[in-house]
Residue, then its C-alpha position, 0 to 999 in steps of 0.5 A: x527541570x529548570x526554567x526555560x525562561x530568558x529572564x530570571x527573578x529576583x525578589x525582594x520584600x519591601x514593607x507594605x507600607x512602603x508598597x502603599x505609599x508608592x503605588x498611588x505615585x507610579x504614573x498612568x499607565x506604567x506599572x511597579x515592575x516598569x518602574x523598577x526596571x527603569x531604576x535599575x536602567x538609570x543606574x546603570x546609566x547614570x550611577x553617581x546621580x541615581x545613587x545621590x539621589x537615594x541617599x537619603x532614602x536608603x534602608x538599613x541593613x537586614x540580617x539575611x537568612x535564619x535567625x542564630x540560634x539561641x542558647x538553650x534557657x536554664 
């Protein structure tokens, strides 16, 4: 059966330190989950400006999926 719920998920898996780092810095009140969706509300509304400011901060490409297959030792 699928989910009857209006908004679905989307994951994603930051890096512990970076969890550690941010949420000492999101403010009273508000929560992780609130202040992501507010950054994808301020690019939407504004891309060239949230997108310069993440410039510098942007991760390095990850290979998704399964790792290749390595060859067989000999």
């Amino acid at each position: 059966m699928s989910s009857r719920h209006e908004l679905t998920t989307s994951t994603f898996r930051p890096e512990q330190a970076e969890l550690d780092d941010a949420r000492p810095l999101v403010p009273p009140g508000k929560t992780m989950d609130g202040l992501l969706r507010a950054t994808l509300r301020a690019l939407a509304a504004d891309p060239q400006r949230l997108l310069d400011v993440l410039g510098p901060h942007w991760p390095a490409e990850k290979r998704r999926g399964r790792p290749p297959k390595q060859p067989a030792a000999e």
